[in-house]
N, C-alpha and C positions, 0 to 999 in steps of 0.2 A: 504494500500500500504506500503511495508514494504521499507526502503531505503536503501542504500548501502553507506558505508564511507569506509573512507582509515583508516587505524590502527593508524595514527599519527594525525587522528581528537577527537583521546580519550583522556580524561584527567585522573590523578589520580586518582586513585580510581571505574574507568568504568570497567566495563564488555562489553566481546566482543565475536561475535560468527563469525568464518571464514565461506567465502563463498565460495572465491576461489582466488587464487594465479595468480599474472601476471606477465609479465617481460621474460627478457630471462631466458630460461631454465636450464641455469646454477643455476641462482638465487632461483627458485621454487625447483629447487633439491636440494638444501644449506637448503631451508626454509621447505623443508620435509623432511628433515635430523633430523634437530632440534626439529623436534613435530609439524608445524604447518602446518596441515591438514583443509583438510573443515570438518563442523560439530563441530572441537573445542571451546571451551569457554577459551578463557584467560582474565585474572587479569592482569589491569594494574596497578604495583603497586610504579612507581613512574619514573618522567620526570625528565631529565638532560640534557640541551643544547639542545632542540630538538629531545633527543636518549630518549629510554625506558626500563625498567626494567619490564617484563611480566612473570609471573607466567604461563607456558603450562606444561601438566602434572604432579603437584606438584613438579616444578623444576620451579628457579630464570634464568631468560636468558637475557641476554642486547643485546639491535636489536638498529644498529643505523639508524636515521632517512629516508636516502637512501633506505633502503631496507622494513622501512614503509610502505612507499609509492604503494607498490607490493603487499599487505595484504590487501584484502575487507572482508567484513562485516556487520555486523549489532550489533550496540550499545544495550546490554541487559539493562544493568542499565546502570544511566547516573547521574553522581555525581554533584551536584548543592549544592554549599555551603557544610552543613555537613547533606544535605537531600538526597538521592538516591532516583531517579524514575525510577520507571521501564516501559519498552518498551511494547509496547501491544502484541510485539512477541512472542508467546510461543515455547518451544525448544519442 
């Protein structure tokens, strides 16, 4: 059973594969403006107050926590300590 999380349940360092986008429409058309589509894998590659700095299409993007929240998926790797595990999901 594969589970689903919110983007702002990852921490540094996770991998993250979108599943699909929610919220109002406005917001899903802002957040597939910027690259985040289903089937992508973004890098989380560091937290600040709640907000995030994600690597989507080899581009640096800051998403503040609000708009997280709108972003499901499934955790690919899952940073523990300085050990990565990875998820039994294959892409």
């Amino acid at each position: 059973m594969i589970t689903m999380n919110k983007l702002n349940e990852c921490v540094s360092g996770d991998r993250f594969i979108i599943k699909y986008l929610d919220g109002p429409e406005e917001y899903k058309r802002h957040l597939r403006n910027l690259g985040f589509v289903p089937t992508i894998v973004i890098n989380v590659l560091s937290i600040i107050n709640n907000d995030m700095i994600v690597e989507v299409f080899d581009s640096k993007i800051a998403i503040n926590c609000e708009m997280c929240d709108y972003i499901y998926g499934t955790i690919l790797e899952k940073k523990i300590g300085k050990k990565k595990i990875l998820s039994r999901f294959k892409r």
